[in-house]
C-alpha positions as CSV (number, residue, x, y, z in Angstrom):
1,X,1.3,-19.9,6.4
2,X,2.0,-16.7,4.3
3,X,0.9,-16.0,1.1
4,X,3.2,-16.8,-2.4
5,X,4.8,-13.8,-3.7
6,X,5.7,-13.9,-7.2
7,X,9.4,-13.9,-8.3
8,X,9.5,-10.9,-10.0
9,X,7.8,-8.8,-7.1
10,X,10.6,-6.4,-5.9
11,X,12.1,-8.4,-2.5
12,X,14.1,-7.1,0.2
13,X,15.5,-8.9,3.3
14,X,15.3,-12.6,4.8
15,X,14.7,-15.3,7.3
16,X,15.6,-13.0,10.2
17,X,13.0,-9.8,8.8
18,X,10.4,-12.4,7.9
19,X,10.4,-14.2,11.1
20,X,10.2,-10.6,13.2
21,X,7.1,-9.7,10.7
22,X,5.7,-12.8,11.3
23,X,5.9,-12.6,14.9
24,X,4.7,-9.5,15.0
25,X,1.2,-10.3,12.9
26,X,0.9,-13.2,15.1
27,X,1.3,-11.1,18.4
28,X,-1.4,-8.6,17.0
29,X,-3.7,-11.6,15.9
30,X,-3.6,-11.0,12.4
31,X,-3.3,-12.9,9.1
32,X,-2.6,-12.3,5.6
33,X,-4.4,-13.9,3.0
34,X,-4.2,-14.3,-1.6
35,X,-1.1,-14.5,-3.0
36,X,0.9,-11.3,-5.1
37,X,0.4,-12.0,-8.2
38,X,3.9,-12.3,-10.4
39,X,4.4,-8.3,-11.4
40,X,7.8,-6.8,-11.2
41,X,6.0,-3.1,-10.9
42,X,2.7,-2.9,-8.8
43,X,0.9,0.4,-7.1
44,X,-0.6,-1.0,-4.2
45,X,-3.8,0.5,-2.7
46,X,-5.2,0.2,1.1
47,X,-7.6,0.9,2.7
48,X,-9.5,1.5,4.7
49,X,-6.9,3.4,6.8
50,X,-8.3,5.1,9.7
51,X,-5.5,4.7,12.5
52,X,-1.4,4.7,12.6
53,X,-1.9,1.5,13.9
54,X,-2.6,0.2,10.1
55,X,1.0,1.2,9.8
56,X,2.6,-0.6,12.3
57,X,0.1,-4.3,10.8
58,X,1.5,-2.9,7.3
59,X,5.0,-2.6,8.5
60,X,4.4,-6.1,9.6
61,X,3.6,-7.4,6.5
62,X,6.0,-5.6,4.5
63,X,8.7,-7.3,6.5
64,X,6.4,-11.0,6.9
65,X,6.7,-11.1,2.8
66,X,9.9,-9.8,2.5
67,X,8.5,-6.7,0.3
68,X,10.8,-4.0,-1.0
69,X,7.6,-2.1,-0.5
70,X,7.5,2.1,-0.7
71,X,5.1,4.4,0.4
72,X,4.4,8.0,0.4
73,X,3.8,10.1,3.6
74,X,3.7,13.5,4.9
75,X,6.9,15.0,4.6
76,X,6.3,16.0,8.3
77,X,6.8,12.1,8.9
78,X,10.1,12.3,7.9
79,X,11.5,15.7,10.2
80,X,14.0,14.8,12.8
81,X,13.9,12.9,14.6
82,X,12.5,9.5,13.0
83,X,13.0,11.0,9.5
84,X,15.7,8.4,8.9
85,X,13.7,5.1,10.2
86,X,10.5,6.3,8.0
87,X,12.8,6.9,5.0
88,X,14.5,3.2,6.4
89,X,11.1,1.4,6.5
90,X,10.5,2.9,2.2
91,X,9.0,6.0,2.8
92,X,8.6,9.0,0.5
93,X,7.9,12.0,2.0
94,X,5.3,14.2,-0.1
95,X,4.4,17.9,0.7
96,X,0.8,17.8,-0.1
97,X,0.9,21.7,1.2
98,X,1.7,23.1,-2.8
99,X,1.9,21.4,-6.1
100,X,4.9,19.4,-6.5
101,X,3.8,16.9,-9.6
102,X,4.3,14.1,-7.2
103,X,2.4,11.7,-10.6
104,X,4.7,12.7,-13.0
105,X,7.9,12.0,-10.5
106,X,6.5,9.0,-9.5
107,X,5.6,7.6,-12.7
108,X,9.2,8.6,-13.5
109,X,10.5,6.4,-10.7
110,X,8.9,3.3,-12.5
111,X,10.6,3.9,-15.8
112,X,13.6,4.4,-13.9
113,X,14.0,0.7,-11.5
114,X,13.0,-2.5,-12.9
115,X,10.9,-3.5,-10.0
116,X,8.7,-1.1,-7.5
117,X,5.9,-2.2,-5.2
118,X,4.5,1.1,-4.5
119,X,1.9,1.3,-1.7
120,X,-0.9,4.5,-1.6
121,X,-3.6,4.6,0.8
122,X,-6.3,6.0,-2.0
123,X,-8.2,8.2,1.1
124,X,-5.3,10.0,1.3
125,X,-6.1,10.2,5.1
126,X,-6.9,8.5,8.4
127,X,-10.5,10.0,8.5
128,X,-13.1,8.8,6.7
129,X,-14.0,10.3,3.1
130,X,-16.9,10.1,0.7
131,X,-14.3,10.2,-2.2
132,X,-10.8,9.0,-2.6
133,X,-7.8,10.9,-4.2
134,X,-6.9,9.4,-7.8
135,X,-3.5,10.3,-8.0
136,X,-2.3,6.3,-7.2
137,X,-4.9,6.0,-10.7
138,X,-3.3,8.1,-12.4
139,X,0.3,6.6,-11.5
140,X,-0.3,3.7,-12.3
141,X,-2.2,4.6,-15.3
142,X,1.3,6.7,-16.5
143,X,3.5,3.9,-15.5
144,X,1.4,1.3,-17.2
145,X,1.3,-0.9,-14.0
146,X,-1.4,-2.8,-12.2
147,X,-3.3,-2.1,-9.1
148,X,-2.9,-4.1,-6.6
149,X,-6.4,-3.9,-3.7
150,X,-5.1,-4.7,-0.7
151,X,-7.9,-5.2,2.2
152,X,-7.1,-4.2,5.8
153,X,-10.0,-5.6,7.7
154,X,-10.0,-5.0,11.3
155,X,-13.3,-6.5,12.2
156,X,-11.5,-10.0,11.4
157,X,-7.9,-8.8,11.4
158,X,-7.2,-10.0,8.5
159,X,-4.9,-8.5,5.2
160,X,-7.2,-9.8,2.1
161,X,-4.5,-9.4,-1.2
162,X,-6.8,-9.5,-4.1
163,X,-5.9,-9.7,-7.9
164,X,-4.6,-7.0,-9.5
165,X,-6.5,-4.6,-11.4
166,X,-5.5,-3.2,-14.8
167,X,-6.7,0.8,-15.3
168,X,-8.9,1.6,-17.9
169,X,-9.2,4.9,-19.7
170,X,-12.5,6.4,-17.0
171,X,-10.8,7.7,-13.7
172,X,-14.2,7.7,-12.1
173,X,-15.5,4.1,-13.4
174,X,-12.7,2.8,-12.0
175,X,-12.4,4.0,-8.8
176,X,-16.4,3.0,-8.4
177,X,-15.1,-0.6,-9.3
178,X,-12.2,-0.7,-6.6
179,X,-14.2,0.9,-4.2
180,X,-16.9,-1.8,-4.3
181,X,-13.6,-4.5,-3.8
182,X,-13.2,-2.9,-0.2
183,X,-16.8,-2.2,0.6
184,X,-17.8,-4.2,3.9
185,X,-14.0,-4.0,5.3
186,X,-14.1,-2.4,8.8
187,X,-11.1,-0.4,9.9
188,X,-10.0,0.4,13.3
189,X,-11.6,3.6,14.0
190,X,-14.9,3.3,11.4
191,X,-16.0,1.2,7.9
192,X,-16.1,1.9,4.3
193,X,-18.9,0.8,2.0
């Protein structure tokens, strides 16, 4: 059984997407579990993420709940010649290699579509880090939107959707908070906590 998805949560597909999704999970042994809470804009956090295969269970998911989800990559994902397929599966391809004001386009994006489930992987990498990037805070800090914690817990292969999480006006206070929400979670390759 999947999880509700509110009715305002940006959608995309149908029975044919969620059934490949949902075979897919179930051929990699995983589950999702907690419902998306009923927001039409959402920046979505993972973690931990410490192997492309997070994407491919993510991918899953995204097509399982019928989520018009985006992301933002590497723009090296998106060279020739899978460019199209990453931009097809909602990517966004970022150049991390100079300062592009990726926050302030982003948060322009919200103002700019009605609904936009936004997913960040706060580490910002596949290897493990002491600190995570803010900029998904600060988006959806500009955008006024929620955060939404989402868990990916390979030790019992499970996606944990928790509730979202309104930012405050401390960067670092919050990011201690959220940080606690995935502390425990085991990812492929190494844990958090």
């Amino acid at each position: 059984m999947l999880p509700a998805v509110g009715p305002n949560v940006a959608r995309r597909g149908g029975p044919i997407s969620r059934l490949a999704g949902s075979l897919v999970l179930w051929l990699l042994r995983w589950r999702v579990e907690g419902d998306i809470a009923d927001h039409p804009q959402l920046v979505a956090i993972v973690a931990p993420h410490t192997s492309n295969w997070d994407f491919i269970v993510g991918l899953a998911a995204r097509y399982a709940l019928r989520l018009d989800a985006s992301w933002l990559g590497k723009h090296t994902l998106f060279h020739p010649p899978f460019g199209w397929i990453m931009r097809r599966w909602g990517g966004i391809a970022v150049d991390r290699t100079a300062s592009h004001d990726v926050v302030s386009q982003t948060v322009a994006a919200f103002s700019s579509r009605p609904r936009v489930f936004l997913v960040i992987t706060p580490e910002g990498t596949r290897k493990h880090v002491g600190r995570w990037r803010t900029g998904f805070w600060h988006i959806a800090k500009g955008a006024g939107v929620p955060i939404l914690p989402i868990i990916f817990d390979w030790g019992d292969r499970v996606i944990r959707i928790r509730e979202p999480f309104a930012p405050g006006d401390d960067v670092e206070k919050d990011i201690a908070q959220l940080q606690t929400v995935f502390s425990g979670a085991s990812g492929l390759r190494q844990s958090v906590g």
